[in-house]
C-alpha positions in Angstrom: 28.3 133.5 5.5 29.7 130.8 7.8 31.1 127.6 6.0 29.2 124.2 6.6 31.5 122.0 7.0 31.1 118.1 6.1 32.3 117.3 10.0 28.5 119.3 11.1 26.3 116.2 9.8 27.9 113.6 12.0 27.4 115.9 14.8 24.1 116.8 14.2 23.3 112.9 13.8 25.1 112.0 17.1 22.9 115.2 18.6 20.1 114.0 17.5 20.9 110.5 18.7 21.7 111.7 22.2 18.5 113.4 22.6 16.7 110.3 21.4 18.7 108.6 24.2 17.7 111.5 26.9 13.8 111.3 26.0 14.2 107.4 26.8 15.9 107.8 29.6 12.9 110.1 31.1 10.3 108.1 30.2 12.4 105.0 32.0 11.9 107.3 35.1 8.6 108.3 34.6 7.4 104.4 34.4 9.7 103.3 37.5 7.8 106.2 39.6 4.5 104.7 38.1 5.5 101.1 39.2 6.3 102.1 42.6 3.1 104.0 43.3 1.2 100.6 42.1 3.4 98.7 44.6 3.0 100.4 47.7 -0.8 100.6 47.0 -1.7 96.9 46.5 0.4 96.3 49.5 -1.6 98.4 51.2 1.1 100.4 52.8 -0.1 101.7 56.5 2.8 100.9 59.2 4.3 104.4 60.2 7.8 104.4 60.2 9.7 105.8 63.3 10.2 109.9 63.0 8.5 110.3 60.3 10.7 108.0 57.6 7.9 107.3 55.4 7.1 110.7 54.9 10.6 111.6 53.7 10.7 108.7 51.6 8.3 109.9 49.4 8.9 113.2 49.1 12.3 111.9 47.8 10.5 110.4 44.9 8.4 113.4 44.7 11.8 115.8 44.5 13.2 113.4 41.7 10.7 113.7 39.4 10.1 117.7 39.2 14.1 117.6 38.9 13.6 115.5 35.9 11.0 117.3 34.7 12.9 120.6 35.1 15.6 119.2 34.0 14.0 117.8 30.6 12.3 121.2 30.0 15.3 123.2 30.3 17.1 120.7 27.5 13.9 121.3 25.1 14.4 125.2 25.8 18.2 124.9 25.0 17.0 123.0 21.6 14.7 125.3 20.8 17.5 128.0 21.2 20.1 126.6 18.9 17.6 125.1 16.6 16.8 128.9 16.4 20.3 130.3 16.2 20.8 127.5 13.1 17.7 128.8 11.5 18.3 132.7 11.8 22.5 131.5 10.3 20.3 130.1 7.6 18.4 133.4 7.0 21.4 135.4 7.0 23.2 133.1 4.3 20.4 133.0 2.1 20.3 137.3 2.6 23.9 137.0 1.0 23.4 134.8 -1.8 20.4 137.2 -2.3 22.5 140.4 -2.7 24.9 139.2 -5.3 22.9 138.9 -8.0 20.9 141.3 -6.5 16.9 139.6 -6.1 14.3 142.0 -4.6 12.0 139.0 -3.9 14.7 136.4 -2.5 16.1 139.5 -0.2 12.2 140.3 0.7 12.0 136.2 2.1 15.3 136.4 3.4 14.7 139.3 5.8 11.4 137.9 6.9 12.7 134.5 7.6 15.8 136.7 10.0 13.0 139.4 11.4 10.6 136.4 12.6 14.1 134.2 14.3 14.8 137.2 15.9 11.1 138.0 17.0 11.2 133.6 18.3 14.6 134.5 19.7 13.8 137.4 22.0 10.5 135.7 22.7 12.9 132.9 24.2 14.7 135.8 26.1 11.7 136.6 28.0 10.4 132.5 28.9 14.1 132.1 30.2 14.0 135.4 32.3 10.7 134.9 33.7 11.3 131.2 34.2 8.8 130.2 31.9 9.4 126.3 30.7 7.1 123.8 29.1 6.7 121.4 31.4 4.6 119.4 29.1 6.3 116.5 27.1 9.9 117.8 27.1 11.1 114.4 24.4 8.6 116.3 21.8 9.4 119.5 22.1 13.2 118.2 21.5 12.9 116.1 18.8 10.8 119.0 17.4 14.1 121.2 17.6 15.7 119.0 15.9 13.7 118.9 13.3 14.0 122.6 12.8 18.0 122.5 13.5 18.9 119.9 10.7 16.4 121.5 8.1 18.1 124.7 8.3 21.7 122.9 8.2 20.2 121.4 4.5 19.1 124.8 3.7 22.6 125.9 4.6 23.8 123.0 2.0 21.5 124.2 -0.7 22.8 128.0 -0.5 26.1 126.8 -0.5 25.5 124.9 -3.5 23.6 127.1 -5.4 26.9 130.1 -4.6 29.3 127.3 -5.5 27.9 126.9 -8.9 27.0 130.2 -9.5 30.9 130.7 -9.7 31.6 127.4 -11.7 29.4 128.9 -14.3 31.6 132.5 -13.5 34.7 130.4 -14.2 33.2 128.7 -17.4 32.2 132.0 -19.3 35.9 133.6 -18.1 37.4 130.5 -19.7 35.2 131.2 -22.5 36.1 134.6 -23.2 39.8 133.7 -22.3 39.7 131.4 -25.0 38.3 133.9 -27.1 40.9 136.5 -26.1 43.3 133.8 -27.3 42.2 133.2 -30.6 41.8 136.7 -31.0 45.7 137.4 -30.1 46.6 133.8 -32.6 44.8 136.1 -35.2 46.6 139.1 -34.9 50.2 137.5 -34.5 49.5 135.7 -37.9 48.6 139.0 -39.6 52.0 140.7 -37.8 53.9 137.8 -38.7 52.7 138.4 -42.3 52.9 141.8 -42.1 56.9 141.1 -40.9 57.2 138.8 -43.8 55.8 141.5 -46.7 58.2 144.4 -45.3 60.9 142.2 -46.0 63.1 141.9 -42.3 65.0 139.3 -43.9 65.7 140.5 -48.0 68.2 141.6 -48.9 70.5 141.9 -45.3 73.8 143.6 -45.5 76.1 142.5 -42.9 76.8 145.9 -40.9 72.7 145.5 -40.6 72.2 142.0 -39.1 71.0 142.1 -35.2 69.7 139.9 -33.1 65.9 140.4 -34.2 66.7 139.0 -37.5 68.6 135.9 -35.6 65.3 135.4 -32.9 62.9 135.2 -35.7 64.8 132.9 -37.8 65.1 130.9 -34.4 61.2 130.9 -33.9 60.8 129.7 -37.2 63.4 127.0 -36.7 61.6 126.0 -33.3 58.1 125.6 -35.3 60.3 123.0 -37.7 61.4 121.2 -35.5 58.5 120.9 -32.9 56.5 119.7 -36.9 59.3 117.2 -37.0 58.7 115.9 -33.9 54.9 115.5 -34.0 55.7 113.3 -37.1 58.3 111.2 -34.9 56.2 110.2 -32.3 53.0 109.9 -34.3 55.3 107.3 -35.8 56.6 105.6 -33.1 52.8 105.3 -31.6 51.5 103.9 -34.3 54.5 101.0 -34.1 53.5 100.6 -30.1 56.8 102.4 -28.7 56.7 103.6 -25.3 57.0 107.4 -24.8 57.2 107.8 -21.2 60.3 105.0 -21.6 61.1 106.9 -24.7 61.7 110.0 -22.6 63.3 108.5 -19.6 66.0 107.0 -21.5 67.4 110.7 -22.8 66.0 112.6 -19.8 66.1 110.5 -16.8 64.6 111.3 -12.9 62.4 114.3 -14.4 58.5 114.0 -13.0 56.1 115.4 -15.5 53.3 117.4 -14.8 51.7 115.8 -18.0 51.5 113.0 -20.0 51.4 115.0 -23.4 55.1 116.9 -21.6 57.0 113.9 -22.0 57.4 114.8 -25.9 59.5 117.7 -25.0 62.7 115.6 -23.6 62.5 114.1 -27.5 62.5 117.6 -29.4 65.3 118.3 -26.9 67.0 115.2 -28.1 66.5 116.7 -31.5 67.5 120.4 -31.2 71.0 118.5 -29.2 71.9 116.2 -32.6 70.7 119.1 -34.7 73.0 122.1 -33.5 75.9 119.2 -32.7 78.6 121.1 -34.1 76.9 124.4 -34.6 79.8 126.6 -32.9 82.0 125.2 -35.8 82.4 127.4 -39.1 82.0 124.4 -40.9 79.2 123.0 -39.0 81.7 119.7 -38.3 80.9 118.5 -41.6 84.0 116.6 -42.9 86.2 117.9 -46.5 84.2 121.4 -45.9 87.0 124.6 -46.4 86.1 128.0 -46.1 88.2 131.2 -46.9 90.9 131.9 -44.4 89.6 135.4 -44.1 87.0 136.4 -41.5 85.4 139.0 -43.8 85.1 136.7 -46.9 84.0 134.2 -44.4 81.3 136.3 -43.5 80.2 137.2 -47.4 80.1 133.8 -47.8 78.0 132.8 -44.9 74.9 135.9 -45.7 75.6 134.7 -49.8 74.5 130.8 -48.1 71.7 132.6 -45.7 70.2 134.1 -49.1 70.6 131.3 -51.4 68.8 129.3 -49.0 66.2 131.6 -47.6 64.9 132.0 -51.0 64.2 128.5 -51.8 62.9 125.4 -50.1 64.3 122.4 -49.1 63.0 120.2 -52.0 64.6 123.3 -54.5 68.0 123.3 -52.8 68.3 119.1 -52.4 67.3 118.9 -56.1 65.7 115.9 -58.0 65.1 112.5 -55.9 67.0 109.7 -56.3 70.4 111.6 -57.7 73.5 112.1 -55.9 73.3 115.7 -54.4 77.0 117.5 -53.5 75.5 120.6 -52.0 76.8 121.8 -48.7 73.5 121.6 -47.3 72.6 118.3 -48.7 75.9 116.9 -47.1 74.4 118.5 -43.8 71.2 117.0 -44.3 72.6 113.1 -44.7 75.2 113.8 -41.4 72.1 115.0 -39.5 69.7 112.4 -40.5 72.3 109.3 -40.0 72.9 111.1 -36.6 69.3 111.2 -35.2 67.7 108.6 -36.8 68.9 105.3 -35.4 68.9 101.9 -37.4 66.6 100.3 -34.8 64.7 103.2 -35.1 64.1 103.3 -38.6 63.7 99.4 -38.9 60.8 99.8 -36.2 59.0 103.0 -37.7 59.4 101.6 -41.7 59.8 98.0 -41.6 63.2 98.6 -43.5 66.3 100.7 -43.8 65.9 101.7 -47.6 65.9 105.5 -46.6 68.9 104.8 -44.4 70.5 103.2 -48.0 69.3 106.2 -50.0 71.0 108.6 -47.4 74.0 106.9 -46.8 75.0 106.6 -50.9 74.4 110.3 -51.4 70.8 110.5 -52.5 67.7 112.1 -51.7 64.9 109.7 -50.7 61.3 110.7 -51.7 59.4 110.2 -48.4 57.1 112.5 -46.9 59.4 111.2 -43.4 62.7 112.5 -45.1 60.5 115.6 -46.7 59.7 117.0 -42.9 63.4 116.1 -41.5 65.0 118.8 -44.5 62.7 121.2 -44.1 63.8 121.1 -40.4 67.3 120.8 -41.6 66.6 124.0 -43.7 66.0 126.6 -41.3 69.2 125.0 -38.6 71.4 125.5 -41.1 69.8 129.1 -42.1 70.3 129.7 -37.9 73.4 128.4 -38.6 74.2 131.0 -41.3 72.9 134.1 -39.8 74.6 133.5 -37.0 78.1 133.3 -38.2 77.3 136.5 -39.6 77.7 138.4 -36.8 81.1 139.8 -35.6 82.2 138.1 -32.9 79.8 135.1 -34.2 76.7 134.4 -32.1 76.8 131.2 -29.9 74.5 128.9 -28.0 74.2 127.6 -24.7 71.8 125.4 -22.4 71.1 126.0 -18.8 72.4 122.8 -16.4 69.8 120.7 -15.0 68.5 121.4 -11.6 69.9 125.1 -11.9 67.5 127.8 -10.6 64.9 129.4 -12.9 65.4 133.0 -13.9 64.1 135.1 -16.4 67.2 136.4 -17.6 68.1 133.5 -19.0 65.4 131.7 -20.0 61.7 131.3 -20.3 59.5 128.0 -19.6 58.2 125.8 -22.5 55.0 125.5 -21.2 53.9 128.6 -18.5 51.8 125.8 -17.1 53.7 124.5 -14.9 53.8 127.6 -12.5 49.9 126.9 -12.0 50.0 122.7 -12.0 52.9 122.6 -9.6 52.9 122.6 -6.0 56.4 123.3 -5.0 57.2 127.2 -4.8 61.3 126.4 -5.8 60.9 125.0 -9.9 64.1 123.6 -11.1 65.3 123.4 -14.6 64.6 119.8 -15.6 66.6 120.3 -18.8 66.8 122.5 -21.8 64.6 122.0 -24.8 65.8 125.2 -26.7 69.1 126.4 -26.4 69.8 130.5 -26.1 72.0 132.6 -28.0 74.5 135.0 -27.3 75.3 137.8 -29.5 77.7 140.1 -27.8 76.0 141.1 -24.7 72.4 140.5 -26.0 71.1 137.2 -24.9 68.3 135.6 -26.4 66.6 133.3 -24.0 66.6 129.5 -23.8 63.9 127.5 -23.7 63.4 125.0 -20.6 61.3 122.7 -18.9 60.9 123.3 -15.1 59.8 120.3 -12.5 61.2 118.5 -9.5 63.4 115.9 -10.1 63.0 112.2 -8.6 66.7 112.7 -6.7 65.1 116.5 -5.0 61.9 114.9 -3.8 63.9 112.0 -2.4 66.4 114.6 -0.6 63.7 116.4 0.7 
């Protein structure tokens, strides 16, 4: 079926206009012929011109109006033609929309409506060849054309609409049943997931049997952690009126979101950078922390930490609230928090810096806040652990903004993007989760891809 495009209504009004303007303009005629008749009879016309110009003065007048008159007819006939042509297209497009569903009845009407354009069609064939015009008011049989022409163009509209949402509601039961598929796939990764946890990946691990399966699913866990955290941390800083779009272009500047709700990810970047600050270090950086000078026993002692703290949570290892807490992890937990949570920070979210106090002095605050943040801290430190586990030791790495995507490497946060934006060439924006080498296995990093402000401008 053809398209109907917007543009045709104009033309079919300025059409329609112009043959308003031709019927007019022969009727003018018709009455100037009438007014000269009445003229030369009341003056009683009887001198004879010399050779006969009288005589050929007339039959000028007579010559102009049968040209007119032919002249009209033949523009009626070529209305009645295209009206005709726009009627049968009409016919043939409501055939198609007919087919698919298939409907006996609307294909029955359809090929009536085409049999009996073509039958008005070939009848115009034969008045053409034989010469055969309507003479007869011309203007009517034009505007009548019209009026045929510009009620198939709306019928052509109607089809068209009816096909168009005929595949919105196509699109709304495959997003329905996508969904569906979805849930369905949520569903069974949750009873894998358990499955994984009862056959027991992670009990009891002997270091010749650590891979790198065991160190990517302690690192999705550790990404579901922190991604918790950070829906707590801007929850918070809404509910005080801070600004996450200035929030976000303060760490990541120049990046163009394709999303408002994409602008968390440059702060759970910032998180996973203070987080793993350090991590390449035995010791994690922490300060008066000595471990045994021997790789091996270095090793014992980081699966001995991965087990101990695997097996209990982060309120179990950190101990009662409010008492000073020497663990190694506990130690980690107070460097990380005083790292990523800024004074200003927490003066804005709590109205005071009493957890800040608690941290700094050694203690454990009891805060649902703090509660989030070591559970977080939990699993980076157990990533931490397992990795150092290996021989050589595994080791992170981000990709550089603006370098090229590629799968090798890394994987987008959000797949989205490939369908929301309109530039073929997606740049990394920055990294939100950092890979992992372990010897020549590489577990991917986790990135955002978009356009920076600086590319568009170079462009």
């Amino acid at each position: 079926m053809d398209s109907v495009k917007p543009s045709a209504v104009s033309s079919k009004k300025s059409k329609l206009a112009r043959t308003f303007a031709k019927v007019l303009h022969i009727r003018m005629l018709s009455g100037a012929s009438a007014v000269d008749d009445g003229e030369e009879k009341g003056k009683g016309r009887t001198a004879v011109k010399k050779n006969g110009a009288a005589d050929s003065e007339s039959d000028s007048f007579d010559c102009s109006d049968e040209d007119q008159q032919e002249r009209g007819a033949m523009e009626a006939f070529l209305a009645k033609v295209f009206a005709n042509i726009t009627a049968l297209k009409a016919g043939y497009a409501q055939l198609q929309y007919a087919q698919c569903p298939f409907d006996v009845d609307g294909i029955q009407v359809a090929d009536r409506s085409i049999v009996s354009e073509l039958k008005s069609l070939s009848e115009l064939k034969r008045c053409f060849v034989k010469k055969q015009f309507d003479l007869i008011l011309p203007e009517t049989a034009m505007l009548s054309a019209e009026l045929v022409e510009q009620k198939s163009v709306v019928k052509l509209y109607e089809i068209s609409l009816k096909k168009l949402n005929s595949q919105v509601r196509l699109k709304e039961s495959e997003i329905i049943f996508l969904k569906e598929k979805l849930e369905e796939a949520k569903s069974n990764n949750k009873v894998l997931e358990k499955r994984m946890n009862q056959s027991g990946l992670l009990e009891n691990l002997q270091l010749s049997a650590v891979n790198a399966n065991h160190l990517a699913r302690v690192l999705r866990h550790t990404v579901k952690t922190v991604r918790n955290f950070v829906e707590l941390l801007v929850d918070e800083m809404k509910s005080c009126g801070w600004d996450i779009g200035e929030a976000a272009s303060a760490i990541e500047p120049h990046v163009v979101y394709f999303k408002e709700e994409h602008k968390c990810l440059a702060l759970e970047a910032f998180v996973w950078r203070v987080m793993l600050e350090g991590f390449h270090f035995p010791n994690f950086a922490l300060p008066n922390e000595s471990l045994p000078s021997d790789k091996k026993q270095q090793k014992k002692l980081y699966l001995r930490r991965f087990e101990e703290t695997k097996s209990l949570k982060s309120k179990q290892l950190l101990g009662g609230h409010g008492q000073k807490q020497d663990s190694t992890f506990a130690k980690f937990c107070r460097v990380k928090y005083l790292q990523l949570i800024h004074p200003k920070m927490e003066s804005s979210l709590f109205g005071n810096l009493s957890q800040r106090s608690v941290v700094s002095s050694g203690k454990i605050p009891d805060t649902a806040f703090f509660a989030t943040f070591a559970d977080m801290g939990r699993w980076v430190w157990l990533l931490h652990c397992l990795a150092f586990c290996f021989q050589p030791e595994a080791s992170i790495f981000q990709v550089n903004n603006g370098c090229r995507f590629t799968h090798v490497y890394m994987k987008p946060v959000t797949e989205e993007v490939f369908f929301l934006s309109t530039q073929p060439d997606l740049r990394v924006a920055f990294t939100v989760v950092p890979g992992f080498y372990i010897g020549k296995t590489v577990i991917q990093s986790q990135v955002y891809l978009s356009q920076s402000q600086q590319q568009q401008h170079h462009r």
